[in-house]
N, C-alpha and C positions, 0 to 999 in steps of 0.2 A: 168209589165211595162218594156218598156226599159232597159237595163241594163245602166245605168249613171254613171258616176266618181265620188266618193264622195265630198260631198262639204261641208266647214269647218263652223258651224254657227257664223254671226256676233259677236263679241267680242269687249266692246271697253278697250282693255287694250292696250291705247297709254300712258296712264303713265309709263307703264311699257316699254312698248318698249323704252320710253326716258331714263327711268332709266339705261336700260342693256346699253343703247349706249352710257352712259354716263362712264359706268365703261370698257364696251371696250376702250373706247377712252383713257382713265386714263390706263388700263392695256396697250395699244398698245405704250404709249409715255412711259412708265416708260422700257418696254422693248425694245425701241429705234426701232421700226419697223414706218415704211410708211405705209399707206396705203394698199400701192401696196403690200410691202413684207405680210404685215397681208393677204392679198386677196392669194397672189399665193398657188399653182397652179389651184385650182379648183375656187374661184369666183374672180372678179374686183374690181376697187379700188371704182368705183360707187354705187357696193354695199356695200361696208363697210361703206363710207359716208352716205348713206341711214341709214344706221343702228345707226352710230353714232350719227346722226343727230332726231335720233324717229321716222323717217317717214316711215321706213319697220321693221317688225316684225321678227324675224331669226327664221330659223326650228332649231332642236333641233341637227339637222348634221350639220350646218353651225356653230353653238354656240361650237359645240363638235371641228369642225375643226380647229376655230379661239384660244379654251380652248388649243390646244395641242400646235398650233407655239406659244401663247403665255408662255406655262408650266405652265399654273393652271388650277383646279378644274373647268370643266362648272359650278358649283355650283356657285362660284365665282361670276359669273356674273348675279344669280339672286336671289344668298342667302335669300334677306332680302323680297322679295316675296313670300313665298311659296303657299298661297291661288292662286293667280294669274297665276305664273306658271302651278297648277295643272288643272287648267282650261285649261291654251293650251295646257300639254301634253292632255287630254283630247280630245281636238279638233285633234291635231295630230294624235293620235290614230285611230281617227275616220274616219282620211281624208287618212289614209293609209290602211284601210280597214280591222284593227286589233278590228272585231267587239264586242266581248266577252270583251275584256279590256277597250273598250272604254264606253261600257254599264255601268261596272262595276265602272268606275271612275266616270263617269257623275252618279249614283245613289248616291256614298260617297260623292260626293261635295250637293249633294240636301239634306244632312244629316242635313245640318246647315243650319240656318240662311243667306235669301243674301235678296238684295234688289228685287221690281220685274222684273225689265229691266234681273238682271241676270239670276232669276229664269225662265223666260221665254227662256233664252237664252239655258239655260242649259237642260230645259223639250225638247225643239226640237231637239237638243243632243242628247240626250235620246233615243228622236221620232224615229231618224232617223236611228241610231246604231240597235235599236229592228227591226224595218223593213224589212233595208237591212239582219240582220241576222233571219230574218220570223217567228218574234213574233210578228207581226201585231195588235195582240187582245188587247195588254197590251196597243201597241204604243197611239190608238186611244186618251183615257183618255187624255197623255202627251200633244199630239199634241193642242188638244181641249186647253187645260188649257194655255198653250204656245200664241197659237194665241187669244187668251181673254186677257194673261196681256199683250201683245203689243198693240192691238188693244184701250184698256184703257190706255197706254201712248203715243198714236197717233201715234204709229210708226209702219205705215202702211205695208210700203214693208217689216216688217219682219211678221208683221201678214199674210201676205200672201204666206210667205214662212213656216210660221209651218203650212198654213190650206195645202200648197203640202203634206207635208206629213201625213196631217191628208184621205186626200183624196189616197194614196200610201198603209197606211194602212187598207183602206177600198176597196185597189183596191186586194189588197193580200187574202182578207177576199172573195174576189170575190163579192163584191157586188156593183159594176157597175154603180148603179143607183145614188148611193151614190156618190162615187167615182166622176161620171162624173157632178154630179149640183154644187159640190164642185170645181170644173177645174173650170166651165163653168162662174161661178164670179168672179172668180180669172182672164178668160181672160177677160171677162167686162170690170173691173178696169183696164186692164193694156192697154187697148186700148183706155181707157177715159183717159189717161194718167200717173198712177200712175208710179212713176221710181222705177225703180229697177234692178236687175246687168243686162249686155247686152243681157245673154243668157236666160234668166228665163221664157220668151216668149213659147222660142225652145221646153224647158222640158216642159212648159204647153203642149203644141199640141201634141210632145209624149208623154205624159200619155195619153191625150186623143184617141190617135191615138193604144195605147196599152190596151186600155177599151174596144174602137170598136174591136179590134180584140178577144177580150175574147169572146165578145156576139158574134162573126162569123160575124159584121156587116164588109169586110173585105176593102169593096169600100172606107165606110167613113174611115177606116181607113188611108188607103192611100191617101184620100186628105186631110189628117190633115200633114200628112209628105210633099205632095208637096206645102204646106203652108210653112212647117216649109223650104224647099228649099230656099224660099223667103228671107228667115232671115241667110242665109248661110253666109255674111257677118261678122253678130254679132257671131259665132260661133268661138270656139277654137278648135282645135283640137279633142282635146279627146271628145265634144259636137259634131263638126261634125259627127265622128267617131259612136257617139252612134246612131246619125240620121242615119247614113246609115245601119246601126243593125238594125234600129227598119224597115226602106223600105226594109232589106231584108228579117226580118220576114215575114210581112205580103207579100211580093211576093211572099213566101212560104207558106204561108197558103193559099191562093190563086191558088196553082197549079202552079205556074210560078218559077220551081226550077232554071232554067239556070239565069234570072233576080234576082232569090236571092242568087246566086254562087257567080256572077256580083259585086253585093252589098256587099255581105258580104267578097270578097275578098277586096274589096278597104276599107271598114270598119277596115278589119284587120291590112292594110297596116299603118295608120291613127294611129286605138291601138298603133301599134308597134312602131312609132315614139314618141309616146308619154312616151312612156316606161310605157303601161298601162298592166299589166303584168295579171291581175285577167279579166279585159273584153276581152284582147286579147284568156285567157282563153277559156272564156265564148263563145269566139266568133269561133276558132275553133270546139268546142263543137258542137256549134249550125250548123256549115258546114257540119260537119263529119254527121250530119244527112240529108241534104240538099242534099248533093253527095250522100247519100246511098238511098234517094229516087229516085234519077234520074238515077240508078242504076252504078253509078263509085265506087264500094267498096273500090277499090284501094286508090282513094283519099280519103276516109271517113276513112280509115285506116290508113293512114297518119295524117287527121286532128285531129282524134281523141288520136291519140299518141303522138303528139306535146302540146295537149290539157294537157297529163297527164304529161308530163314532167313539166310543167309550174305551176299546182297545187301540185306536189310531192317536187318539189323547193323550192313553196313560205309554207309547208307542210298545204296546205287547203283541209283538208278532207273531208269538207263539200261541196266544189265542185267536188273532186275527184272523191265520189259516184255516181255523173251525168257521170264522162268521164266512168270509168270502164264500169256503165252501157251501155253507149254510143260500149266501144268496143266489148260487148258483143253480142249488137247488131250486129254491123258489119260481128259477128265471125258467127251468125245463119244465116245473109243472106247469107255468103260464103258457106254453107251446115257443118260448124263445132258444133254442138250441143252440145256438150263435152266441149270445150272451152266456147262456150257461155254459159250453164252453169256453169261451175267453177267463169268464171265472173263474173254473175247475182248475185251468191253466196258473193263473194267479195264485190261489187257493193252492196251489201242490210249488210251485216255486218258492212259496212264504216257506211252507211245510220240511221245505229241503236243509232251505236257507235256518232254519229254527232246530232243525231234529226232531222235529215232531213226526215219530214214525204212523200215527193214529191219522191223524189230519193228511198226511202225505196217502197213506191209501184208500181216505175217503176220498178224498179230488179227485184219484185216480177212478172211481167205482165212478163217479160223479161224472167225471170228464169220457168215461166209456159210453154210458147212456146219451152224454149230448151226441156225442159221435152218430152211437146207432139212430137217435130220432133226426140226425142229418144226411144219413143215407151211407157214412163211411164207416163199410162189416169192417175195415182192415185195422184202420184207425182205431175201432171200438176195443176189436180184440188185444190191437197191442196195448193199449191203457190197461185192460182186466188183466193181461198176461203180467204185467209189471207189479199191478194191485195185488195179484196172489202171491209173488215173488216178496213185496217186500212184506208183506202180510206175516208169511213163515218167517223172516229173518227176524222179523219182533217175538214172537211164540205167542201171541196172543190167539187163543183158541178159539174167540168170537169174532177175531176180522181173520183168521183161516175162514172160520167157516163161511164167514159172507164174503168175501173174494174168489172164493172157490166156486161156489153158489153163481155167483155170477158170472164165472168166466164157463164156468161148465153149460150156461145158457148162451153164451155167445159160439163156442164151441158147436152146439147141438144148432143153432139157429145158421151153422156156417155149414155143415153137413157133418162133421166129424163126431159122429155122436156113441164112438167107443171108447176116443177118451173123455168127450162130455159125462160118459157114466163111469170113467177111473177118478175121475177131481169129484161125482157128489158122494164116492164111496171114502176116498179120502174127508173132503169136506163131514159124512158122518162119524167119520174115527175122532175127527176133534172134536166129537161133541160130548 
């Protein structure tokens, strides 16, 4: 799918937020500040009233900010909740893309006892955190159970915000079919009019729009995105921003590299305002190969250096493994074979070290080619024999097939070219 901006699951902890803004407002008048003074430099005196008031909830940096002009403990301010708190750092966690921690908090609160409204609240949580970090198999169960107790306490739009990601983890699974009858209720209802937040339309169509792309269906994919144009309105930024990711994917799978150069520069533009640090990432990433098909190395060498600075920063290894791989690439179309593999090398030890089974058998596909433009068949083929090995152990049906693909050409290019034609008859079964 798409790559999206995380989005924090419903919560109703307004009691809490009455409470912190209540002990702000006690802590702000006892330390004789305004409004204004508690706000400066970084927020308004609008949002503090907000907050004192219970009607907006504080990130855990605004609580932290407000804790210091005041000189007490954040703690302070929400001592006497600690269940409720640990729920939104949870959310927080989640929504800052610290997937591992957020997994991990959302299972310790599921330890105990909550009512179902939370439990539901908390499995989408869950859902969503395994997903993004491509444990899809687990998320399914969550998701499933999630959108059941909403749906038994009639609270619709959110039952149909854990079947998204029930359908996200099925789209991960690659199984498509799934995947898209799940979307495809989901837009039903929301066109029969169920409400729900402005942009949740938008994501429906790219998912949809990033199913059709998986199956190669590449047309319908793009007129799910010039639908989602439609709704350009209801978008925010960082939603815009992914819309124009997902049109400039599929321009690229498509053949149409200069339309997704296009795309995906003003996509980045978007990112970068938003201060979306991991999709601008991603979105580089995804250039630097974009430019190296249309054969600009130069800029692909650029995009994917910016690519690495920005995961080396935030230190996301697990995307890191895609850029290295990414520059390695670049280094075998320049005719560097040497560098490209040292890279591929690097790029599959990140991969190991991360679990990233996707990245681990592209270095290897990646680290096979440097091989063969270095003159070592043996070396090439153990890389591709490894690459289709670990290829099947994920089930992923499009790195079957491109593992296979490739080894069945290293095979035919060694002389063995009866079982080079048993791996592309397998390689076609998975298709």
């Amino acid at each position: 799918m798409p790559r999206v901006s995380a989005n924090r699951p419903r919560i109703d902890d307004s009691p809490l937020a009455r409470k912190i803004g209540d002990r702000l407002r006690k802590a702000r008048l006892a330390a004789g500040l305004t409004q204004t003074q508690l706000a400066e430099p970084r927020y308004t005196k609008a949002y503090v009233s907000a907050l004192e008031n219970g009607l907006s909830r504080p990130s855990m940096a605004a609580l932290t900010h407000f804790a210091g002009r005041l000189g007490i403990p954040a703690s302070q301010l929400i001592n006497d909740e600690p269940a409720a708190w640990a729920r939104v750092e949870a959310d927080l966690l989640l929504a800052c893309g610290r997937w591992d921690e957020a997994i991990a908090a959302y299972r310790s609160l599921l330890e105990t006892p909550h009512s179902s409204g939370a439990r539901a609240e908390l499995l989408r949580g869950l859902c969503e955190g395994l997903v993004r970090k491509g444990q899809a198999g687990d998320a399914i169960a969550y998701a499933t159970e999630s959108a059941g107790l909403f749906r038994a306490a009639h609270r619709e739009a959110d039952a149909a915000s854990a079947e998204y990601w029930v359908s996200a983890a099925h789209y991960h699974r690659e199984n498509t079919t799934e995947a898209k009858a799940i979307l495809h209720s989901i837009l039903a209802r929301l066109r029969a009019g169920l409400k729900v937040e402005p942009d949740f339309q938008a994501r429906i169509l790219m998912a949809l729009s990033a199913n059709e792309s998986l199956e190669g269906n590449h047309e319908a994919a793009l007129a799910y995105l010039e639908e989602v144009r439609g709704l350009d309105a209801d978008l925010d930024d960082r939603r815009r921003a992914s819309y124009l990711f997902g049109l400039a994917y599929s321009y690229r799978e498509t053949g149409d590299y200069e339309a997704a150069v296009r795309m995906g520069i003003a996509s980045l533009e978007l990112f970068r305002q938003a201060q979306s640090e991991r999709e601008s990432g991603a979105l580089e990433n995804d250039l630097s190969m974009s430019y190296l098909a249309i054969g600009n190395s130069s800029r692909a060498a650029e995009m994917a250096g910016s690519a690495r600075a920005r995961f080396e920063r935030l230190d996301d290894k697990w995307w890191l493994a895609f850029v290295l791989d990414s520059q390695a690439r670049v280094a075998l179309a320049r005719g560097d074979a040497g560098d490209a593999a040292a890279g591929a090398d690097d790029a599959l030890a990140l991969a190991v070290l991360t679990g990233n089974a996707k990245a681990s058998v592209d270095a290897l596909l990646t680290l096979a080619r440097a091989r063969t433009a270095l003159g070592d068949k043996n070396g090439a083929l153990a890389a591709n024999e490894q690459a289709a090995e670990r290829a099947r152990m994920t089930g992923s049906p499009s790195l079957v097939r491109k593992s296979l693909r490739d080894l069945a050409d290293a095979l035919a290019a060694s002389g063995d070219h009866e079982r080079a034609f048993a791996l592309m008859r397998e390689a076609l079964a998975a298709s």
